[in-house]
C-alpha positions as CSV (number, residue, x, y, z in Angstrom):
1,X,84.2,-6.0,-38.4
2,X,81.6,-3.8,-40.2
3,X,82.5,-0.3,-42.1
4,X,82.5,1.6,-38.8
5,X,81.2,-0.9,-35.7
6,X,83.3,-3.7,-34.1
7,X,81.6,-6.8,-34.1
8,X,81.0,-6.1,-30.0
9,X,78.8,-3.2,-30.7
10,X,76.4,-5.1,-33.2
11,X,76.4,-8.0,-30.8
12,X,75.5,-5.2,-28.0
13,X,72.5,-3.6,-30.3
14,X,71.3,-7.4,-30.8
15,X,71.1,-8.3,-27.3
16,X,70.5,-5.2,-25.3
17,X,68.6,-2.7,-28.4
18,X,71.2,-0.4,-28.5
19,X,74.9,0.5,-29.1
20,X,76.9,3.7,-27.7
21,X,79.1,6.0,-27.9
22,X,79.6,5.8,-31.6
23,X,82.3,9.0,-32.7
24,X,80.9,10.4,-36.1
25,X,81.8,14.1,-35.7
26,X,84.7,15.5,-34.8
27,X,85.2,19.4,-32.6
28,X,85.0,21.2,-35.6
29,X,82.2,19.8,-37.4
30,X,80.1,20.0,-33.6
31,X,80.9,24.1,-33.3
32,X,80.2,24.7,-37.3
33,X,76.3,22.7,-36.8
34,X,76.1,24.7,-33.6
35,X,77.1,27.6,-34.8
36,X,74.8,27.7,-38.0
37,X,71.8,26.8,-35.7
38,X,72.6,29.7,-33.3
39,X,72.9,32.1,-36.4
40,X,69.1,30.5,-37.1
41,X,68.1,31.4,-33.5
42,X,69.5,34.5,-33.7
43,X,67.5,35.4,-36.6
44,X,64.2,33.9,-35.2
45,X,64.2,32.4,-31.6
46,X,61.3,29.8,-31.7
47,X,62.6,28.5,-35.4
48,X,63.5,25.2,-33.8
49,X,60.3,24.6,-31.0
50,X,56.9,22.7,-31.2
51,X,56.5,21.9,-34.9
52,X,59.9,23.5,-35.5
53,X,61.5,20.4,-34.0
54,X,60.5,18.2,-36.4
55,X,62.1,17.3,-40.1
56,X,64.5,20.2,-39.7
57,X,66.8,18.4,-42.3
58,X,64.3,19.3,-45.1
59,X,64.6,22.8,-44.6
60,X,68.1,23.4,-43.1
61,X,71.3,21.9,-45.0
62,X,73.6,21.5,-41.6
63,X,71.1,19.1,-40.1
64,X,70.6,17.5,-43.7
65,X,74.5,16.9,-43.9
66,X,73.6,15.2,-40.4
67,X,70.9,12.7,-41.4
68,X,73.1,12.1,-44.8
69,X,76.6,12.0,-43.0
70,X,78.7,8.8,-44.3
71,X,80.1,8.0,-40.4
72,X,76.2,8.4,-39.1
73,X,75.2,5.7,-42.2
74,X,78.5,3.6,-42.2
75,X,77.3,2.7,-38.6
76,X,73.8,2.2,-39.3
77,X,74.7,0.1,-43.0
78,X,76.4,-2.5,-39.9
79,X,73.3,-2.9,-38.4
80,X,70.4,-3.0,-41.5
81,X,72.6,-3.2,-44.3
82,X,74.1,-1.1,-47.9
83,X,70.4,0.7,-48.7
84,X,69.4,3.2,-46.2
85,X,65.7,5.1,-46.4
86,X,65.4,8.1,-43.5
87,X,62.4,8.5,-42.5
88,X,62.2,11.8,-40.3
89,X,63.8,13.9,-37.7
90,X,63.9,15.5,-34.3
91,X,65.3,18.4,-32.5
92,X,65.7,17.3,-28.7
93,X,66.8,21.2,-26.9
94,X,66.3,21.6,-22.9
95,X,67.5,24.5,-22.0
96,X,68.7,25.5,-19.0
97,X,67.1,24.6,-16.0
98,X,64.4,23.2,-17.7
99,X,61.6,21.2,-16.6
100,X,60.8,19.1,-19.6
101,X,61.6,15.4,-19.7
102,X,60.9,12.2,-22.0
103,X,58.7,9.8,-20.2
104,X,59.4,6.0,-21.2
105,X,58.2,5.2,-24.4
106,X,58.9,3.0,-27.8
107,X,59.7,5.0,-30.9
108,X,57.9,2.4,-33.0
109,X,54.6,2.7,-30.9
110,X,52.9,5.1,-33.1
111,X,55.0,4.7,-36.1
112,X,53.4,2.1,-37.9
113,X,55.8,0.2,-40.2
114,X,55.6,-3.5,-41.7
115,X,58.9,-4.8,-40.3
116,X,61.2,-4.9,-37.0
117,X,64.2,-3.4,-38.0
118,X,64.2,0.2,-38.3
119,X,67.3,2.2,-36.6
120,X,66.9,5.8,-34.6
121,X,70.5,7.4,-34.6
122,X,71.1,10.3,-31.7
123,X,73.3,12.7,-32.4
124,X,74.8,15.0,-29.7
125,X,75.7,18.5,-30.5
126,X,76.7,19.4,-26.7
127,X,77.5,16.9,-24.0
128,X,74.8,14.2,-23.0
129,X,75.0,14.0,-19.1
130,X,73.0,12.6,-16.4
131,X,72.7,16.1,-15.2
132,X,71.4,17.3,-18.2
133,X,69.0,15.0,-19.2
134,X,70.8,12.3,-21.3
135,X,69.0,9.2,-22.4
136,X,68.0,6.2,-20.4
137,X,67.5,3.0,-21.7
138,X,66.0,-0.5,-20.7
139,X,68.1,-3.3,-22.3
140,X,66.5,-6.0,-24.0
141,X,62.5,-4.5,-24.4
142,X,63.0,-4.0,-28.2
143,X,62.4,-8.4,-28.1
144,X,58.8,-9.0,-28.1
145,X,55.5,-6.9,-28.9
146,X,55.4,-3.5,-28.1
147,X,54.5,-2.5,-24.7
148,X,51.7,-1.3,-23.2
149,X,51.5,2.7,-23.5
150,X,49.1,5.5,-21.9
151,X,48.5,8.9,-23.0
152,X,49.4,11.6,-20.2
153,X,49.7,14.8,-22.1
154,X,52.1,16.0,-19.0
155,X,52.6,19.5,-19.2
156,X,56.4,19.4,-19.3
157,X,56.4,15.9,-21.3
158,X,58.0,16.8,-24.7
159,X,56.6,13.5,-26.5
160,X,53.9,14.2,-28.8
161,X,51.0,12.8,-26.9
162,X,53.3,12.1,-23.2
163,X,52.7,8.9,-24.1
164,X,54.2,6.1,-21.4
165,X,55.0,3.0,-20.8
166,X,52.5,1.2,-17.9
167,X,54.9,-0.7,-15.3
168,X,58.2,-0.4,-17.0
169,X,61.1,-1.8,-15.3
170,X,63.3,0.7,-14.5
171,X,66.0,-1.4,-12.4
172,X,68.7,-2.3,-15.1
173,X,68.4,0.8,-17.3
174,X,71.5,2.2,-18.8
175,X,72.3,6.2,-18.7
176,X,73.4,6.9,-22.8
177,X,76.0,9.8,-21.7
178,X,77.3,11.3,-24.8
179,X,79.7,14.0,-25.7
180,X,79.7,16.5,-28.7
181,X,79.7,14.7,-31.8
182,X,79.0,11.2,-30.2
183,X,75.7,9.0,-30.8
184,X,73.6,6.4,-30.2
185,X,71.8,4.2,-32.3
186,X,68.7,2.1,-30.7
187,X,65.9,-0.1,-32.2
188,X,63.1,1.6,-32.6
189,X,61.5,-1.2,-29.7
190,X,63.5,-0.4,-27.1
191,X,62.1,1.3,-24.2
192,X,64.1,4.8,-23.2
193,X,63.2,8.0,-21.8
194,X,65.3,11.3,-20.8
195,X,65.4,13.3,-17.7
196,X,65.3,17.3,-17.1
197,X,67.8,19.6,-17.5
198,X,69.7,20.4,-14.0
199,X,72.6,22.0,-15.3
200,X,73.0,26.0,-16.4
201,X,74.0,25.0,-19.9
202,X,71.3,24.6,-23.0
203,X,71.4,20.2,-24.0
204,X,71.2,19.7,-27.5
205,X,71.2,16.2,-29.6
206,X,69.0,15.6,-33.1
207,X,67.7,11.9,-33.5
208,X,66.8,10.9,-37.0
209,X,63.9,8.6,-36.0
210,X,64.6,6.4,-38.1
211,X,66.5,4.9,-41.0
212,X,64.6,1.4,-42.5
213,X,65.1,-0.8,-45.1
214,X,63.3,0.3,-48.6
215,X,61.4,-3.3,-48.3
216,X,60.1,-1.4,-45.4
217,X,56.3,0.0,-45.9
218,X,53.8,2.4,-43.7
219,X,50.7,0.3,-43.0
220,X,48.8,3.5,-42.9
221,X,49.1,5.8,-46.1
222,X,52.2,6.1,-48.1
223,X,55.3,6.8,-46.4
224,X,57.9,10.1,-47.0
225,X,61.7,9.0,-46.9
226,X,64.7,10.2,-48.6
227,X,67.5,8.2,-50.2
228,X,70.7,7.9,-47.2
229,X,72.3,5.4,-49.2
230,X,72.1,2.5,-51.8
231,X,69.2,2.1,-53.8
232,X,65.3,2.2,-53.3
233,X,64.2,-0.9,-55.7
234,X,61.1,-0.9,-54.1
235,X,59.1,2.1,-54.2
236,X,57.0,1.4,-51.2
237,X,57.8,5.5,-49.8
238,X,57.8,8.5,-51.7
239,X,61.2,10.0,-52.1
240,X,61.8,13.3,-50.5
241,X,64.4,15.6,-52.4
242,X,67.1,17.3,-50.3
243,X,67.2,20.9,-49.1
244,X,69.8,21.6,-51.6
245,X,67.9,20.9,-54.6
246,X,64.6,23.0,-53.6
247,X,64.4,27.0,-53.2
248,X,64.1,28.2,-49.4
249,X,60.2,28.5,-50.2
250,X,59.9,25.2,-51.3
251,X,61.8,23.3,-48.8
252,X,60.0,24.8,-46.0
253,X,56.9,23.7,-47.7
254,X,57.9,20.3,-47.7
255,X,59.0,20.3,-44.7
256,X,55.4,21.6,-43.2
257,X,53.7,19.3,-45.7
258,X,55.6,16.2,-44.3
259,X,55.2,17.7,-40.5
260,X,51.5,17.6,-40.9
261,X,51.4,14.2,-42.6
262,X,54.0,12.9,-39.4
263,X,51.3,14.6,-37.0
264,X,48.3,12.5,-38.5
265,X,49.9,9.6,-37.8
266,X,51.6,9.9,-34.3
267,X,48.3,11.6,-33.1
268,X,46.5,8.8,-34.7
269,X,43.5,8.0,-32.1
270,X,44.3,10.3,-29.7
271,X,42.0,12.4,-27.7
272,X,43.6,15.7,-28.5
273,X,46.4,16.9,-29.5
274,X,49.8,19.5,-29.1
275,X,51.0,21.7,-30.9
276,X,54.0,19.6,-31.6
């Protein structure tokens, strides 16, 4: 029995590449972080769209207090043990009726990283529903090399590049349906993707994509992390300081610096590029 998984749910991420639901939030924690977003929105509408989506924790503390939240990391400590790096982060919104979806893809595709272990945790801040778009995933395709992927740049595709997986086998995929304050945790191998939203309510989950090991190193360049938990006694990323320790100015500085750093490397080769 780990800090916060039964020994079922580490077997289940070892065999099939994921583990769900995990409870980490309770009601009141879901309607403060959804609240505190809306009073962002309210302010300025498109603060969390294209580039906006990404690394929202080094700018805003109630998604930092996500990415650094002791159930989020007790769960992930079961699975990659006591020292946890996070690497970055992203806001998944479809709102209501929307068209856009996630095409099948492996997070680890484009990231570039020297070992096979790192963890994405998904987060849902409103329920996670087949009709909504929740999360699909293909058990077992985190074993292996990565798959093959194309570029499709699909207008409604929200990945980066639309990147998909050629000939994926769709026929023992698992829906991930989540409710507030639930998540997931998948290797960053396994094949998933996400359809529209159907429904007349705005879907809302953040991923932190993903927490590694701090033997873990970025093949290309030097990485950006921050310290989850534990210790770094290797120095293979450059630390990232919290939101709380910079001015406003300065952690949305970072947080464009890193964004444009993140964007060299997922659009690495590609043809063109979005502005997300």
């Amino acid at each position: 029995m780990g800090k916060l998984l039964t020994d079922l749910q580490v077997a289940a991420f070892e065999r099939d590449g994921f583990v769900f639901p995990v409870d980490v939030l309770d009601a009141d924690e879901v309607a403060d972080i959804t609240a505190r977003m809306a009073r962002v929105e309210d302010s300025a509408p498109t603060a969390f769209e294209d580039m906006g989506r990404n690394n929202a924790h080094l700018a805003y503390d109630f998604f930092d207090e996500l990415v650094h939240h002791p159930k989020v990391l007790d769960a992930v400590e079961d699975l990659i043990g006591p020292d946890i790096l996070a690497m970055s982060s992203v806001i998944f919104a479809k709102g209501p009726q929307s068209p856009g979806y996630v095409s099948w893809h492996q997070d680890g595709r484009y990231m570039g990283l020297s070992d096979d272990t790192p963890v994405t945790a998904w987060i849902a801040l409103t329920e996670s529903t087949i009709e909504n778009g929740c999360m699909r995933m293909a058990p077992g395709t985190h074993k292996g090399d990565f798959l093959p992927h194309e570029d499709t740049f699909a207008e409604d595709n929200v990945l980066t590049r639309g990147q998909n997986i050629v000939g994926i086998d769709e026929s023992t995929a698992q829906y991930i349906t989540l409710k507030p304050g639930q998540m997931s945790l998948h290797h960053w191998k396994v094949a998933h993707a996400s359809g529209p939203n159907r429904t007349d309510a705005r879907r809302i989950g953040f991923a932190i994509q993903s927490y590694i090991k701090p033997s873990v190193w970025q093949l290309e360049g030097r990485g950006f992390v921050q310290l989850a938990r534990g210790a770094d006694n290797h120095g293979n990323s450059e630390i990232l300081p919290r939101v709380g320790d910079l001015s406003t100015a300065d952690a949305f500085a970072l947080r464009d610096r890193i964004n444009d750093m993140w964007s060299e490397q997922l659009y690495d080769g590609a043809e063109k590029r979005r502005a997300f």
